[in-house]
C-alpha positions in Angstrom: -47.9 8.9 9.4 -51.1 6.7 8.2 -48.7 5.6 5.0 -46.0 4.6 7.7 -48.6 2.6 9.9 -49.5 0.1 7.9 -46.0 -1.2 6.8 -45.2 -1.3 10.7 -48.0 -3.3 12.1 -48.5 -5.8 8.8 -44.5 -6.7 9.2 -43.8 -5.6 13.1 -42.7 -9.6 13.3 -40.0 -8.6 11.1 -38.0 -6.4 14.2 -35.6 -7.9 16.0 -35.3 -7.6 20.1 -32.1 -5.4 19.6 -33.8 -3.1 16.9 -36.7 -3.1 19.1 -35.0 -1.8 22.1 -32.5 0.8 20.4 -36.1 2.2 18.8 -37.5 3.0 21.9 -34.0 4.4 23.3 -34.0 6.6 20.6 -38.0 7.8 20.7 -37.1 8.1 24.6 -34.3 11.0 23.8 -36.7 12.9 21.2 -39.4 12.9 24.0 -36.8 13.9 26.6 -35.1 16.8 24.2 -38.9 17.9 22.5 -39.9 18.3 26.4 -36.8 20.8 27.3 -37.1 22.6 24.2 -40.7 23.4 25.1 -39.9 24.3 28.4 -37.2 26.8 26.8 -34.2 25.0 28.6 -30.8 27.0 27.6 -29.3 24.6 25.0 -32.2 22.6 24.4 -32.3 23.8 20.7 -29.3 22.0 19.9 -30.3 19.0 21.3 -33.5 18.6 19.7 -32.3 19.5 16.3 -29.6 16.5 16.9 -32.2 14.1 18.3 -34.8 15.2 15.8 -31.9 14.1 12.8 -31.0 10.7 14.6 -35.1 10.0 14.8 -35.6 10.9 11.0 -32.6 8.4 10.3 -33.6 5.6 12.4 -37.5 6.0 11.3 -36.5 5.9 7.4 -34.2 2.3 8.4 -37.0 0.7 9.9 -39.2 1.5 7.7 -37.2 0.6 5.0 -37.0 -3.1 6.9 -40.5 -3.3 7.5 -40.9 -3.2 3.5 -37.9 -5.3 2.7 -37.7 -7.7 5.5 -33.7 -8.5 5.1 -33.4 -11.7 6.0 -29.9 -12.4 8.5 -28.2 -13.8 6.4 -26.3 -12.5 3.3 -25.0 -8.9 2.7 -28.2 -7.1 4.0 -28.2 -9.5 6.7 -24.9 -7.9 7.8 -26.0 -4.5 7.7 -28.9 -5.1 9.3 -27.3 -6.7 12.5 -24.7 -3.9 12.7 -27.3 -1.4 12.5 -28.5 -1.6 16.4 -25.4 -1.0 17.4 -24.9 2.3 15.2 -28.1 3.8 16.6 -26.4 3.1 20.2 -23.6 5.1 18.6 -26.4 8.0 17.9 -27.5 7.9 21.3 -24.3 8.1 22.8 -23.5 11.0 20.9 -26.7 13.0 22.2 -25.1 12.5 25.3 -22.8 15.9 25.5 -26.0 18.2 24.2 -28.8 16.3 26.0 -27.6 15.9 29.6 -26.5 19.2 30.7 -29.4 20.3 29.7 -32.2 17.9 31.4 -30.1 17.5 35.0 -27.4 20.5 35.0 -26.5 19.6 38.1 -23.4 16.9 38.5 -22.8 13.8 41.4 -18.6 14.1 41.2 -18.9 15.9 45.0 -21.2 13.0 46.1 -19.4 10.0 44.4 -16.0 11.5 45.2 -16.8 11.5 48.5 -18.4 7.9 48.3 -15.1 6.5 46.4 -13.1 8.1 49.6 -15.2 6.1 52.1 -14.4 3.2 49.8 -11.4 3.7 48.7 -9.6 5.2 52.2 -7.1 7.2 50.9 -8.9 8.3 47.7 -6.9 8.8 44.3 -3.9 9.9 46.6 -3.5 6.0 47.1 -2.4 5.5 43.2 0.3 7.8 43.0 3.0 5.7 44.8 2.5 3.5 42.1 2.5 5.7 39.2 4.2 8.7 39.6 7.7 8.8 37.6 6.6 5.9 35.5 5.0 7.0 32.6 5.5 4.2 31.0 2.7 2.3 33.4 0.6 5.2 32.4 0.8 4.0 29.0 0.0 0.4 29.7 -2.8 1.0 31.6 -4.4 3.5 28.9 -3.3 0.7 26.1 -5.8 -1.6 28.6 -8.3 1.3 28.7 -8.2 1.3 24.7 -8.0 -2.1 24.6 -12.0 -2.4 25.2 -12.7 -1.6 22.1 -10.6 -3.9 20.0 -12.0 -6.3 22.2 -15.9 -5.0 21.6 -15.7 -4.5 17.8 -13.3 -7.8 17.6 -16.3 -9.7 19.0 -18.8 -7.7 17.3 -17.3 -8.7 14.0 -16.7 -11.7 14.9 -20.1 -12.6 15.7 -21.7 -10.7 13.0 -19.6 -12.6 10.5 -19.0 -15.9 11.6 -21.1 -17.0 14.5 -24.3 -15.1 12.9 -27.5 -16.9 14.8 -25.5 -16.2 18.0 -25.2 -12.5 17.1 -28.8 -10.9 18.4 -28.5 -12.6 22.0 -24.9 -10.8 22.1 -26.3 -7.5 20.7 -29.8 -7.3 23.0 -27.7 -8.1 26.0 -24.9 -5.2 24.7 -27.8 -3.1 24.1 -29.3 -3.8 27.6 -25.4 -2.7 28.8 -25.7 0.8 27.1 -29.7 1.2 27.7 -28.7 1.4 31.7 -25.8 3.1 31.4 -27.9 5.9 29.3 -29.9 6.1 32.0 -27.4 6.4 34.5 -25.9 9.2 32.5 -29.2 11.2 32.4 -30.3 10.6 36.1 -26.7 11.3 37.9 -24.3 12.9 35.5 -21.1 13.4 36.4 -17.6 14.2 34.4 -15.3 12.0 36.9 -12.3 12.7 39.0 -9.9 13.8 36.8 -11.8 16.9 35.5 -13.6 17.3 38.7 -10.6 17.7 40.8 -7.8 18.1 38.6 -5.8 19.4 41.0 -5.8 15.9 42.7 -4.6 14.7 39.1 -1.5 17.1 38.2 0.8 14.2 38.8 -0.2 11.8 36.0 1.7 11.6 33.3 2.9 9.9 30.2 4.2 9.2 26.6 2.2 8.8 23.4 -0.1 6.3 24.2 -1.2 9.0 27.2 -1.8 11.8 25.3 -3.8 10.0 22.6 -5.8 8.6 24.8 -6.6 12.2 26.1 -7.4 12.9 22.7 -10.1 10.3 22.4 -11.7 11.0 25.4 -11.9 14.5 25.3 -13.1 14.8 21.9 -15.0 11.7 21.6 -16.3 10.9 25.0 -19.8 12.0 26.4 -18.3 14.5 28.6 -20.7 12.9 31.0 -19.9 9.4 30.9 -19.3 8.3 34.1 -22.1 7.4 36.7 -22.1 3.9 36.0 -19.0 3.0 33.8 -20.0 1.7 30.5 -16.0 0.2 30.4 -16.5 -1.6 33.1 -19.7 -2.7 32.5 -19.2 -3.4 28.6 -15.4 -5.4 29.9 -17.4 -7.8 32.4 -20.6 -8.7 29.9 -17.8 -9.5 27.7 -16.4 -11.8 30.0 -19.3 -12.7 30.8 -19.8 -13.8 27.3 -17.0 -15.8 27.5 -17.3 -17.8 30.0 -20.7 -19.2 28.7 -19.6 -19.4 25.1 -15.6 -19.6 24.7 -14.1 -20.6 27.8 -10.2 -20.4 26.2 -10.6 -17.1 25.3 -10.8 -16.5 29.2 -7.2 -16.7 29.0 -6.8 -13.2 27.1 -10.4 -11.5 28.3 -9.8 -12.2 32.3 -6.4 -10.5 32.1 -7.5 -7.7 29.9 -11.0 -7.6 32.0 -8.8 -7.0 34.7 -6.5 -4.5 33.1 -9.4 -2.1 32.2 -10.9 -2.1 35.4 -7.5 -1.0 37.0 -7.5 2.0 34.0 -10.6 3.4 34.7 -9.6 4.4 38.4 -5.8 4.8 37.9 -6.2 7.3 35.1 -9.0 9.0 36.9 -11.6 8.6 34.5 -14.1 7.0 37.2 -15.0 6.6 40.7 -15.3 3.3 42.3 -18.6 3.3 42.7 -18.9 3.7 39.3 -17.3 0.5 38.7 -19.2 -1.3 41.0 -22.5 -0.4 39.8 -21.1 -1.1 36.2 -20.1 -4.5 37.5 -23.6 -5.0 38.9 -25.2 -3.4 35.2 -23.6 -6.4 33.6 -24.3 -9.0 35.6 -28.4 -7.9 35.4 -27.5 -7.3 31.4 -26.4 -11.1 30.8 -28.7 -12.8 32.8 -31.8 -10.2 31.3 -30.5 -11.1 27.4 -31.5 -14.8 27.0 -34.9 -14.1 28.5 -35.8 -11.4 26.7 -34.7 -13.3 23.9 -37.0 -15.9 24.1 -39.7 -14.1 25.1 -39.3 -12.0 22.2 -38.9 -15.3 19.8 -42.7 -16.4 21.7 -44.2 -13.3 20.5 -43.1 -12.7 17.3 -44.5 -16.1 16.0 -47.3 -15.6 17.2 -47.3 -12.5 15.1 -46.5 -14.2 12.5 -46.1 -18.6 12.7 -45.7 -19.6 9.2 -42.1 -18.2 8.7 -39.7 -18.1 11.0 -35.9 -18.0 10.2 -33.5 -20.6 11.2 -31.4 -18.3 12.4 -33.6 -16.4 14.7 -34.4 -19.9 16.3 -33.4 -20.2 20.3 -33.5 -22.3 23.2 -37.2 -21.0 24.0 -39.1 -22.7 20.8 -37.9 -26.1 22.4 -40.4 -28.7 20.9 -43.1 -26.1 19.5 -41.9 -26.5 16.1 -40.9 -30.3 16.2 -38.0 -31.9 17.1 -35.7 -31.2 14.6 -36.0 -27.5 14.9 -35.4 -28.2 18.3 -32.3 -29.6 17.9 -31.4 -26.5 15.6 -32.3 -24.2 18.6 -29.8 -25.3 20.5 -26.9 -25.8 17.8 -27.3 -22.7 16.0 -26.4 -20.4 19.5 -23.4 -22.9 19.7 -22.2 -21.5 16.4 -23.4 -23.7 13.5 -23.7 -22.8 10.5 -26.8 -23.7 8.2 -27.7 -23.6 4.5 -30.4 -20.6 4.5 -33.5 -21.9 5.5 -37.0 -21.2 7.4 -39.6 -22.8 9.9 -43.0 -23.2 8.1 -45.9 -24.6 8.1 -48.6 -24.9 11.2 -51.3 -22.8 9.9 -53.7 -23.5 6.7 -52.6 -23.0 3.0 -54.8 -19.4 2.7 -52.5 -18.0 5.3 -49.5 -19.3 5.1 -48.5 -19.5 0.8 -47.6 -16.2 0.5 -45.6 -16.2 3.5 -43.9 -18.9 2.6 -43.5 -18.0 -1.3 -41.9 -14.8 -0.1 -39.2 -16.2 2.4 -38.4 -19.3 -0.5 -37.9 -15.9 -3.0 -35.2 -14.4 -0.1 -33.7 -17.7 0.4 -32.7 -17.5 -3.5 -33.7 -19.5 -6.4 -33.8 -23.5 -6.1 -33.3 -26.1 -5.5 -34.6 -26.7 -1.9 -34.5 -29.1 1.1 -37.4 -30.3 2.3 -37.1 -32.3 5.9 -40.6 -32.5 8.3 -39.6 -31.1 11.2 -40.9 -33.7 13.7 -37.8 -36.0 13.1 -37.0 -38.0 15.9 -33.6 -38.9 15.3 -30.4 -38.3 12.9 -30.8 -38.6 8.9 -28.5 -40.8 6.5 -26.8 -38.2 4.7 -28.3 -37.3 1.6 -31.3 -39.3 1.9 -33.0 -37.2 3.2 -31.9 -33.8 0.7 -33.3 -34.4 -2.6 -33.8 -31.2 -4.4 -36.9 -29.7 -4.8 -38.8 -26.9 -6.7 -40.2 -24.4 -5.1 -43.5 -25.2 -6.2 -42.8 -28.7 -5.4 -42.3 -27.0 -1.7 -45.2 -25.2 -1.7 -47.2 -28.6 -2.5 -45.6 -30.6 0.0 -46.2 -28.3 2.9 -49.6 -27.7 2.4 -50.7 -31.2 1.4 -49.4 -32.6 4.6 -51.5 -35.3 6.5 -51.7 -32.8 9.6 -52.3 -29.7 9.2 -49.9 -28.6 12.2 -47.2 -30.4 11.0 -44.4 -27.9 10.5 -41.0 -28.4 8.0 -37.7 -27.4 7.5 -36.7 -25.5 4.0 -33.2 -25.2 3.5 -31.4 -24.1 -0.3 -30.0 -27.0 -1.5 -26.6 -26.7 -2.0 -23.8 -28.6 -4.4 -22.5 -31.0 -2.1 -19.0 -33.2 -1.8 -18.8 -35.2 1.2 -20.9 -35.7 4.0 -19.9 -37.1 7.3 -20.9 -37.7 11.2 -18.2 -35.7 14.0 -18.9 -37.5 17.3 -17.3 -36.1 20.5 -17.4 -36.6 24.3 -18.0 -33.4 27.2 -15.0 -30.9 27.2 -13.7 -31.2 30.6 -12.3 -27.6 32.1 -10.2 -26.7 29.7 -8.8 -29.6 28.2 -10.2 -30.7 24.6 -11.8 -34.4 24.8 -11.2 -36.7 22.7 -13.7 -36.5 18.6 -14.2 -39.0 15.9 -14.7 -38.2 12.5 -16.5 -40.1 9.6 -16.5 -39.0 5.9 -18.0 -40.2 3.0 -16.7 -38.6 -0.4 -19.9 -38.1 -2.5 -18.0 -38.2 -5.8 -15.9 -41.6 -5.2 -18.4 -43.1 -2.4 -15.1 -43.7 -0.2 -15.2 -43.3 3.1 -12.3 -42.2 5.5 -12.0 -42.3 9.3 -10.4 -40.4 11.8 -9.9 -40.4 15.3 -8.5 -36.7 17.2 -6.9 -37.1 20.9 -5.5 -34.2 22.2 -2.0 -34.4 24.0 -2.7 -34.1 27.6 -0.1 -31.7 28.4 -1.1 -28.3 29.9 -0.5 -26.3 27.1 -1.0 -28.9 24.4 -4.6 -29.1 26.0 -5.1 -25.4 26.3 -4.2 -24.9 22.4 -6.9 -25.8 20.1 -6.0 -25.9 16.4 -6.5 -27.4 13.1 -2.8 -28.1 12.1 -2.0 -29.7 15.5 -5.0 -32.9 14.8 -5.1 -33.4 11.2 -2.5 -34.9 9.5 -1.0 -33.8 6.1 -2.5 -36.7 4.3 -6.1 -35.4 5.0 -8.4 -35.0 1.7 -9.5 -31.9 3.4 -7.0 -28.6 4.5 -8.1 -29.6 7.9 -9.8 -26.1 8.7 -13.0 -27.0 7.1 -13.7 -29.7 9.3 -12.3 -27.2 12.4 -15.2 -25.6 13.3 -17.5 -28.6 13.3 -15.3 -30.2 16.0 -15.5 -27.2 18.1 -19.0 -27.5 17.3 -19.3 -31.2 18.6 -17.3 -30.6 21.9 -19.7 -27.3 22.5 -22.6 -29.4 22.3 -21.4 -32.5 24.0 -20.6 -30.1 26.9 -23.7 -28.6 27.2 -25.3 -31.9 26.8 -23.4 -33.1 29.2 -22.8 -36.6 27.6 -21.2 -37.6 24.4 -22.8 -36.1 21.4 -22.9 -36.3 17.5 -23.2 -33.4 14.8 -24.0 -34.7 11.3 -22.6 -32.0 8.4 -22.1 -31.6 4.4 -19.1 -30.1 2.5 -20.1 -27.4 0.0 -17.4 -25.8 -1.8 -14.7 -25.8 1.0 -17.5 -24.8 4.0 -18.8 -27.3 6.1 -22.7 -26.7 7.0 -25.1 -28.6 9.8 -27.7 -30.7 8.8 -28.3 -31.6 12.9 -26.8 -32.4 15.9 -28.3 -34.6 19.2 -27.2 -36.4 22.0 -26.0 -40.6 21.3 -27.5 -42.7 23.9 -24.9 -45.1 25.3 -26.0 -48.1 23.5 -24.9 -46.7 20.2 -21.6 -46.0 21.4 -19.2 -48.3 19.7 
């Protein structure tokens, strides 16, 4: 343990929230199962040799990012977001050993009588609807599988393509499971079906039925019920949505919907249940953010002189200058950023080897060097000239104040450069976005002007092929995402906005992104 030490509390900045929480989650079930073993519970045996195995493994990956520090982006970046979620998976499956053991006894008599009061007529009420149509049967367990095309879809997606947005979704998720462990240790219960099968004999159906036995029954927890992780998971999710991707609302509400109805028409929960999952993800989404910054605070004050541009959110605000504040509220919008790092703030004996470290993750140079207290919007590639990393070092540590903090990004090839300027999304109609470009190569410059068709559905679909015309230098999709980006911010601004952005071999990347005041509104 005293080689282990070390490596932890010299790099415990490192950790994110979401690796943070599913540690303790974990340490929580060893202590749980090491206690029943010792009090010689029947089956504890089992239960600490699988909790003692998901320990081991989740110790030797944190250690191993304690001594590597992965930074979020690249390959290892990947992996190492993913990886909260898989030790979630390895508390999950402690479920079906650990329960029975700590709480034998089960809530189904108590919540079945609860859902009655509710509920009136009790499961009974469903069977008018359902018996001698299998074929509803299916749908609804396609709706009750659908959760977790729509999970992992999301997860993927984030983890992928929206990557500095991806911890605030995983803490929150990770909140979502923590209580619903909990609920599953404190009031276990296996839910009506298996309770009262005799209430149940009725339901049936085709394929999609039986497989969906299949997956429950050998997958599930067994004791996965008091409060339901599906509807709890389904409404953070559309949660999610509505802060973040408003047109996806028209798929998630309907589905949202359609998974709540499966979980009490197929009798795999109670009402109740679904409330209090309901209520789980409401705490969940509104507990994620705040935990998020509060976790940012504390983790540069662990460590100030390196802080990745990814991990940046809305709780730095102006502690790091304005132009990292900018970024703080971009990046959870969805841009994307050449690989880069906060630094600076603290003197040159504390913070060069920080510093030479993260410039040696980032890659070999060149490098961008921009201070970070930049009040307004640069010129293009005025302010990129490529730099050394020694150059870097120099720079940073010879500033004029010794608090002043900078921006280092890897400088990257670049073709064209160009300003996308857009006014407030209103609802769900698309508004209207300009779009300058300079060609780096020739030095021409092209402008283009995107209004929407008004129409319902023309303003609900949001495209590349439908605003770009086929005599665009660019495919059109490059350029996609930064207009989505635009409206995002103009929206949560709340006025029009302008994002300023480089091509670099076909992917467009941020350099910043603010608010126009109206007097530069031509």
């Amino acid at each position: 343990m005293s080689y282990f030490t070390p490596h932890f509390r010299k790099n415990f900045w490192v950790f994110s929230p979401s690796e943070l929480l599913t540690s303790l989650l974990i340490l929580i079930f060893y202590f749980l199962s090491m206690g029943a073993f010792f009090a010689e519970a029947p089956g504890a045996s089992a239960a600490l040799l699988q909790s003692s195995f998901n320990t081991l493994l989740w110790l030797v990956w944190m250690y191993f990012v304690s001594v590597r520090r992965p930074p979020p982006f690249g390959t290892w970046g990947l992996v190492r977001g993913l990886a909260p979620y898989l030790g979630l998976a390895l508390c999950y499956s402690l479920m079906k050993p650990l329960v029975p053991v700590l709480h034998p006894q089960l809530y189904d008599k108590d919540l079945h009588r609860l859902n009655t009061q509710l509920m009136g007529k009790g499961t009974s009420f469903w069977q008018n609807g359902l018996v001698g149509h299998p074929q509803w049967t299916d749908f609804f367990c396609f709706c009750y599988l659908g959760l977790f095309v729509w999970l992992f879809g999301l997860l993927i997606y984030h983890s992928w393509l929206r990557r500095a947005l991806y911890q605030r979704f995983m803490l929150g998720l990770s909140l979502v499971y923590t209580g619903g462990f909990i609920g599953y240790v404190l009031f276990p219960a296996i839910g009506p079906r298996f309770a009262y099968p005799s209430e149940w004999t009725w339901l049936q159906g085709g394929a999609i039925f039986h497989f969906t036995q299949d997956v429950v029954m050998n997958m599930g927890a067994r004791f996965d019920v008091f409060p339901s992780l599906h509807g709890a998971i389904s409404t953070y999710l559309l949660l999610w949505q509505v802060r973040h991707d408003r047109q996806s609302l028209l798929w998630g509400l309907p589905l949202a919907i359609g998974i709540w109805c499966s979980t009490l028409l197929l009798g795999f929960h109670y009402l109740p249940d679904l409330i209090s999952g309901w209520v789980l993800a409401l705490v969940s989404a509104f507990l994620g953010p705040q935990l998020e910054i509060a976790a940012g605070a504390f983790r540069r004050s662990l460590h100030p002189p390196r802080i990745w541009l990814l991990n940046l959110t809305e709780g730095y605000e102006e502690v790091h200058g304005k132009l990292a504040s900018r970024f703080s509220v971009l990046l959870p919008l969805g841009a994307e950023t050449s690989p880069g790092l906060v630094c600076g703030g603290v003197p040159r004996n504390r913070g060069e080897e920080a510093l030479r470290q993260a410039l040696r993750d980032i890659g070999n140079g060149p490098f961008w060097l921009r201070p970070s207290d930049a009040p307004g919007s640069y010129s293009g590639l005025m302010a990129l000239k490529p730099l050394s990393l020694e150059q870097v070092v120099r720079m940073v540590f010879t500033a004029v104040s010794p608090k002043k903090f900078f921006i280092v990004q890897k400088a990257l090839k670049v073709t064209a450069l160009g300003i996308c300027r857009a006014y407030p999304q209103k609802g769900f109609y698309l508004s209207d976005v300009d779009i300058r470009m300079t060609s780096v190569a020739t030095g021409g410059e092209m402008y283009l002007k995107i209004s929407p068709e008004k129409g319902l559905l023309n303003g609900l679909l949001d495209a590349p092929w439908k605003y770009f015309p086929k005599e665009f230098p660019l495919r059109g999709f490059e350029l996609f995402e930064t207009v989505q980006l635009t409206r995002r911010l103009a929206t949560q601004l709340g006025q029009y906005a302008e994002v300023e952005w480089i091509l670099s071999e076909g992917k467009v990347y941020v350099l910043d992104g603010r608010p126009v005041r109206d007097k530069e509104v031509k």
